[in-house]
C-alpha positions as CSV (number, residue, x, y, z in Angstrom):
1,X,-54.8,11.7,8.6
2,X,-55.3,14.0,11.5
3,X,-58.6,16.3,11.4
4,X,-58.2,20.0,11.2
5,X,-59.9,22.0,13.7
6,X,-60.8,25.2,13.0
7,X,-60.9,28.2,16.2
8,X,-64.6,29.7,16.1
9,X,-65.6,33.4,16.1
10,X,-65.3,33.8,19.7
11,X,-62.0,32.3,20.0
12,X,-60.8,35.0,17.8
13,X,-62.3,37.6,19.2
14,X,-61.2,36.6,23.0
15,X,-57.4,36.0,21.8
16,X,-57.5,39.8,20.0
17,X,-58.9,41.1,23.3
18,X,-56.1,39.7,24.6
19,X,-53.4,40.7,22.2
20,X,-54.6,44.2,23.2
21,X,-54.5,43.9,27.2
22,X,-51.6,41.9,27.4
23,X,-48.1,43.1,28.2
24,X,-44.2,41.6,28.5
25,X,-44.7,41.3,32.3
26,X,-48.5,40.1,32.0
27,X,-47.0,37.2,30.3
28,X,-43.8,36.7,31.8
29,X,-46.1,35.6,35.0
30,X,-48.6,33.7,33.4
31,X,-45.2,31.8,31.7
32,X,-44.4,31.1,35.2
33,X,-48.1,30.2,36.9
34,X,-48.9,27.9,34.2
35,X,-46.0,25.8,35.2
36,X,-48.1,24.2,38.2
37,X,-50.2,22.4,35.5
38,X,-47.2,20.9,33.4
39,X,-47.5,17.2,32.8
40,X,-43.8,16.8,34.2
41,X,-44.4,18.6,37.5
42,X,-48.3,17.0,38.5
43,X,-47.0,13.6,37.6
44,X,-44.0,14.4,40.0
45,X,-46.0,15.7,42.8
46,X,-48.5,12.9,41.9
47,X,-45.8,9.7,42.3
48,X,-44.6,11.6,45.7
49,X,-48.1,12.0,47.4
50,X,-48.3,8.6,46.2
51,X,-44.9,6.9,48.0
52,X,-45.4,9.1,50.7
53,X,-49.1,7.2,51.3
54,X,-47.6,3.6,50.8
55,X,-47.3,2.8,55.1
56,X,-50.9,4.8,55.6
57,X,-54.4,4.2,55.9
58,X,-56.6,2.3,52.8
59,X,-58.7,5.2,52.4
60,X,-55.3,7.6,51.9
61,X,-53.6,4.8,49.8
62,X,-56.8,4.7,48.0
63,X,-56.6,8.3,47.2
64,X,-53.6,8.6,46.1
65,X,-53.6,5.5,43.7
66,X,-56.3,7.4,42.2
67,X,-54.4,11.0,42.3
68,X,-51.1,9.0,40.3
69,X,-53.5,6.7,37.9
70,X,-55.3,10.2,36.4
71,X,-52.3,12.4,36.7
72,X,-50.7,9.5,34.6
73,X,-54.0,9.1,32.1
74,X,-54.1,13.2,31.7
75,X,-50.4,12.6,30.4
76,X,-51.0,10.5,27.6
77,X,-54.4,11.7,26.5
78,X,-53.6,14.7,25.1
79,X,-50.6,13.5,23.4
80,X,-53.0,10.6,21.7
81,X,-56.0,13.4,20.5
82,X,-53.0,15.4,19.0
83,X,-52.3,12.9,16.7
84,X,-55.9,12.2,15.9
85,X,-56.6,16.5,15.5
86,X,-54.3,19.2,14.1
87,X,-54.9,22.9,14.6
88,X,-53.0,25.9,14.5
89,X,-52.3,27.5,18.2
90,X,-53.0,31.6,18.1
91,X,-49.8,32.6,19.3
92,X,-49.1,31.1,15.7
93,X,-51.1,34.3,14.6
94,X,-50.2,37.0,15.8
95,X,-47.2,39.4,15.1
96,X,-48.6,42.3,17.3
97,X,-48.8,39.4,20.2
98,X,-45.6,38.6,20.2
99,X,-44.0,42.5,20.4
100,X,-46.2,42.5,23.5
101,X,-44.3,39.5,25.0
102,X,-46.4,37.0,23.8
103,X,-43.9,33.5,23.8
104,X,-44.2,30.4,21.6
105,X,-46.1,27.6,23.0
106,X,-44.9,23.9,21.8
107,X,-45.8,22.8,18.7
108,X,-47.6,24.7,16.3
109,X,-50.3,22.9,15.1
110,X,-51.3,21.3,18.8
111,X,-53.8,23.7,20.2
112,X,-56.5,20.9,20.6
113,X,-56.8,19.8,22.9
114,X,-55.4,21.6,26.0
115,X,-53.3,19.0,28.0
116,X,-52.8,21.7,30.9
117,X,-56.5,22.2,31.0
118,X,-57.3,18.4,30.9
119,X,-55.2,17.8,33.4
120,X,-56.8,21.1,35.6
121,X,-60.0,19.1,35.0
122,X,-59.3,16.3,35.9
123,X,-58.0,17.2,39.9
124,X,-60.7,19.8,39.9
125,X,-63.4,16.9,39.2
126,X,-61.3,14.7,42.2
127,X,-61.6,17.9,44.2
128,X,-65.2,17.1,44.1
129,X,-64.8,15.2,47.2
130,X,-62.4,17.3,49.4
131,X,-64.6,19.6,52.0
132,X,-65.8,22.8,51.1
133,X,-62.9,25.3,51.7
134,X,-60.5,23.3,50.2
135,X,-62.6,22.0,46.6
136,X,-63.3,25.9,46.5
137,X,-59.7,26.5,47.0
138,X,-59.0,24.2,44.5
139,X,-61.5,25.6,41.8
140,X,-60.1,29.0,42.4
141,X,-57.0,27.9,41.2
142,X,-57.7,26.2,38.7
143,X,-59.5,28.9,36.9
144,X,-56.4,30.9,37.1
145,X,-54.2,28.0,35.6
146,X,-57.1,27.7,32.5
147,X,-56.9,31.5,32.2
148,X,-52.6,31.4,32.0
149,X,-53.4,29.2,28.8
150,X,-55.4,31.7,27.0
151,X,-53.4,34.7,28.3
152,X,-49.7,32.9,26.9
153,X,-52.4,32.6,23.2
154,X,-51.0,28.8,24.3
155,X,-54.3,27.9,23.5
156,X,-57.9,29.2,21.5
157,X,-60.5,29.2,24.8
158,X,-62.7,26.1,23.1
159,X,-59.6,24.1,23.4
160,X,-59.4,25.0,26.7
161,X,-62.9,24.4,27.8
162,X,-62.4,21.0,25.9
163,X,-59.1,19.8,27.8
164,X,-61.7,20.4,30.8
165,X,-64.2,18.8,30.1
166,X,-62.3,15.3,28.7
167,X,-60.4,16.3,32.4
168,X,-63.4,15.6,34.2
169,X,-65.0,12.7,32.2
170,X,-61.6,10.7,32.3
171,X,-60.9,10.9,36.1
172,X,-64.8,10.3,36.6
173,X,-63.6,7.3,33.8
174,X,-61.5,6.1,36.4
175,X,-63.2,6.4,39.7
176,X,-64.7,2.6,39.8
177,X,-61.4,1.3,38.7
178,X,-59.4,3.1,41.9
179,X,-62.0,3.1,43.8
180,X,-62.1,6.4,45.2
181,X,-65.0,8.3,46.4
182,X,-65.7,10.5,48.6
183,X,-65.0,8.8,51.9
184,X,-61.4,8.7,50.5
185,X,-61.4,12.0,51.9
186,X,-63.3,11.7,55.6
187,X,-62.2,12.4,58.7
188,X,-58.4,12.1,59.1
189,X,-57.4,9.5,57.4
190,X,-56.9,11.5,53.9
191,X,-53.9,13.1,54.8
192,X,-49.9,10.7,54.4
193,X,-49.4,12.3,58.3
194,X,-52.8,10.0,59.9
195,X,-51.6,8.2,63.0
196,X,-54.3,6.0,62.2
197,X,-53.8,2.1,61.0
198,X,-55.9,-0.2,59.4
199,X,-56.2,-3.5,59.3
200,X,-56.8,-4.5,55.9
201,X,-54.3,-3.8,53.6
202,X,-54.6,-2.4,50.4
203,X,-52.9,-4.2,47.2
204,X,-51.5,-1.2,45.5
């Protein structure tokens, strides 16, 4: 039997402040930013990067067999904790919410955990390694995808800090299995468009 999770005080009180701010076209573009953290569209970027990397350097191989293994783990994972919890998502909630354009977000009773924010979490922790201006970059956005989930009452904000935080444990899970740290990233070989060759081949 699934456990029910209830939202806390705060949750409530940040999805009314935003029952109150929000708007038809408010939400009509957070329905179209949050788009960049679906499942379907990461693992498709994912499994390009990743066939585009197949002829390059270890180190950019390396990196993207990690990219593909914990866009593919983020996936699943939320689809196997919302079997194990149940709770009620707030745009569930709401009347006043939805005459101000608020939509219906998948099933009902999946708010926990987030599977946008774990898989925001997850790149954000692998953007741990990228240089300065780009991990920023990267961090930037990701806020704004997390913030699309609580704006579209997709999501109660603790199941959005919690898709984060599994995000960031799973792909940090997954680092010694892939291999990847941060020299994955140095100098030019990181990118599919290095001229440069190595030697030794990777198996993947």
């Amino acid at each position: 039997m699934a456990v029910k999770i209830e939202p806390t005080r705060a949750d409530r009180l940040i999805s009314r402040a935003v029952v109150r701010n929000v708007n038809a076209s408010t939400e009509s573009l957070a329905g179209k930013l949050t788009w960049a953290a679906d499942e379907h569209v990461l693992c498709a970027l994912a499994l390009g990067w990743w066939a585009c990397c197949r002829g390059r350097p270890a180190k950019g191989r390396r990196a993207s067999n990690h990219i593909l293994l914990v866009t593919i783990a983020a996936s699943v994972l939320p689809h196997l904790m919302k079997l194990a919890f149940t709770q009620t998502r707030p745009d569930r909630l709401t009347l006043r919410g939805h005459w101000r354009g608020v939509p219906l977000s998948g099933k009902g009773d999946h708010a926990f955990p987030s599977g946008h924010a774990i898989h925001v979490g997850a790149l954000a922790s692998a953007a741990t390694n990228l240089p300065t201006g780009p991990r920023r970059a990267i961090w930037v956005a990701s806020a704004g995808l997390l913030l699309t989930r609580i704006v579209l009452l997709a999501h109660w904000t603790s199941d959005v800090v919690a898709g984060v935080l599994f995000g960031v444990g799973l792909e940090r899970v997954l680092r010694p299995i892939t291999g990847f740290s941060r020299s994955s990233y140095d100098g030019e070989q990181t990118g599919c468009r290095s001229a440069e060759r190595t030697s030794t081949r990777s198996p993947w």
